[in-house]
C-alpha positions as CSV (number, residue, x, y, z in Angstrom):
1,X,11.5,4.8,28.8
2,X,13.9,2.1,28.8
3,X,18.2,2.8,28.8
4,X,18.0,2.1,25.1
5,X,15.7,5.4,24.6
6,X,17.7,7.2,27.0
7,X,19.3,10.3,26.0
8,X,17.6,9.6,22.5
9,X,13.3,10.2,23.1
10,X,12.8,10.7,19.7
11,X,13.8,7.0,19.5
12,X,10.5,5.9,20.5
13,X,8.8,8.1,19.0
14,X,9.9,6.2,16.0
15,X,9.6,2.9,16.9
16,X,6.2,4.1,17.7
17,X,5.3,4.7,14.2
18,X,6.2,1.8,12.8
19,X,4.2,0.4,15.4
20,X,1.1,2.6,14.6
21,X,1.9,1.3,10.7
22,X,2.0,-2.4,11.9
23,X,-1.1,-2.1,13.2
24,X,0.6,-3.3,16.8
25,X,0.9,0.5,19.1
26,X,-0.3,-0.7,22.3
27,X,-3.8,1.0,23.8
28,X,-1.5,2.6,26.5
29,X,1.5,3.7,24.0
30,X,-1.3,5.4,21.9
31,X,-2.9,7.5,25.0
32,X,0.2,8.7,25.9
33,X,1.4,9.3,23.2
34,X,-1.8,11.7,22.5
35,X,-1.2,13.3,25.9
36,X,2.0,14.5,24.9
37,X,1.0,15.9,21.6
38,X,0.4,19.3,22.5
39,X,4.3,18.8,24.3
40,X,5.7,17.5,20.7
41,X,3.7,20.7,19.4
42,X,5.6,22.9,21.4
43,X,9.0,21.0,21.0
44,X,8.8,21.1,17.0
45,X,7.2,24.2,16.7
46,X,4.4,22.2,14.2
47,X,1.0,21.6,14.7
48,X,-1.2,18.5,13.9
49,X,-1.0,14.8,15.7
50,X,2.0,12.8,17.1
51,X,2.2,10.6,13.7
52,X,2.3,13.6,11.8
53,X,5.2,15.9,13.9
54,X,7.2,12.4,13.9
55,X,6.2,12.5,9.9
56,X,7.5,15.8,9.0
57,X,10.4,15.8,11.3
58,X,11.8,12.7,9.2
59,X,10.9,14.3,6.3
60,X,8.5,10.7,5.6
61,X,6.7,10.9,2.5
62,X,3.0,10.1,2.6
63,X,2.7,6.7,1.8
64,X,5.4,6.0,4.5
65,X,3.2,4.2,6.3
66,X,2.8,1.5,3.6
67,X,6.5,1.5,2.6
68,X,6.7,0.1,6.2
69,X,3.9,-2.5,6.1
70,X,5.6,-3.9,3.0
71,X,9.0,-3.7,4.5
72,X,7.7,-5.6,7.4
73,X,5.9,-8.3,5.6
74,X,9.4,-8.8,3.1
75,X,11.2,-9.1,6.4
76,X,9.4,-11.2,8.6
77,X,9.4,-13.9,5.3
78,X,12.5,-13.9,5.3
79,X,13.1,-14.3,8.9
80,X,10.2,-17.7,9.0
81,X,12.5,-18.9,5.6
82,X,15.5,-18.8,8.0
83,X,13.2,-20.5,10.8
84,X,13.7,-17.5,13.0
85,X,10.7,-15.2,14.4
86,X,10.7,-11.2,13.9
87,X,8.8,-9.7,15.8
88,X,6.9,-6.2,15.0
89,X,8.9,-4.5,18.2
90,X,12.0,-6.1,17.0
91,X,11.3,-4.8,13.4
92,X,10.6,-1.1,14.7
93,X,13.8,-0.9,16.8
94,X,15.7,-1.8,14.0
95,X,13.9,0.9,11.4
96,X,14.2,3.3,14.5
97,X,17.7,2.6,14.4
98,X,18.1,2.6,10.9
99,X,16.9,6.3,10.5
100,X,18.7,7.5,13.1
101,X,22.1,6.2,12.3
């Protein structure tokens, strides 16, 4: 966890997400987070896989997950029309952040 998570895990947990929705959740990031499932279990008092605890603690409607994809595409237009690269980390950071301003 890096400094920018610290104090805040659910932070990555989000970021996380997006990731899973982009398609881009590292190999690693997914095992562990499916180790700690039965941990988020426990923590949230809800049953069912990472994705879905993070899902229903935001309160995330069901197509979430292609509200994101969409977002991302919209965004990282924009950011090639302005010559600048986004990537999908940088986009999830600042969707994490977004939701939990």
């Amino acid at each position: 966890m890096t400094s920018r998570h610290e104090g805040r895990p659910f932070l990555r947990l989000l970021e996380c997400y997006v990731l899973h929705a982009l398609d881009s959740l590292t190999e690693p990031d997914q095992a562990q987070l499916e180790a700690m499932t039965p941990k988020l279990q426990e923590t949230f008092g809800r049953k069912g896989t990472w994705l879905e605890i993070v899902a229903a603690e935001m309160n995330f409607p069901a197509d979430c997950p292609a509200t994101i994809v969409r977002n991302w595409e919209a965004n990282k237009k924009r950011a090639s029309e302005q010559g600048l690269k986004l990537s999908p980390q940088q986009f999830a950071q600042f969707l994490a952040d977004k939701w939990s301003s």
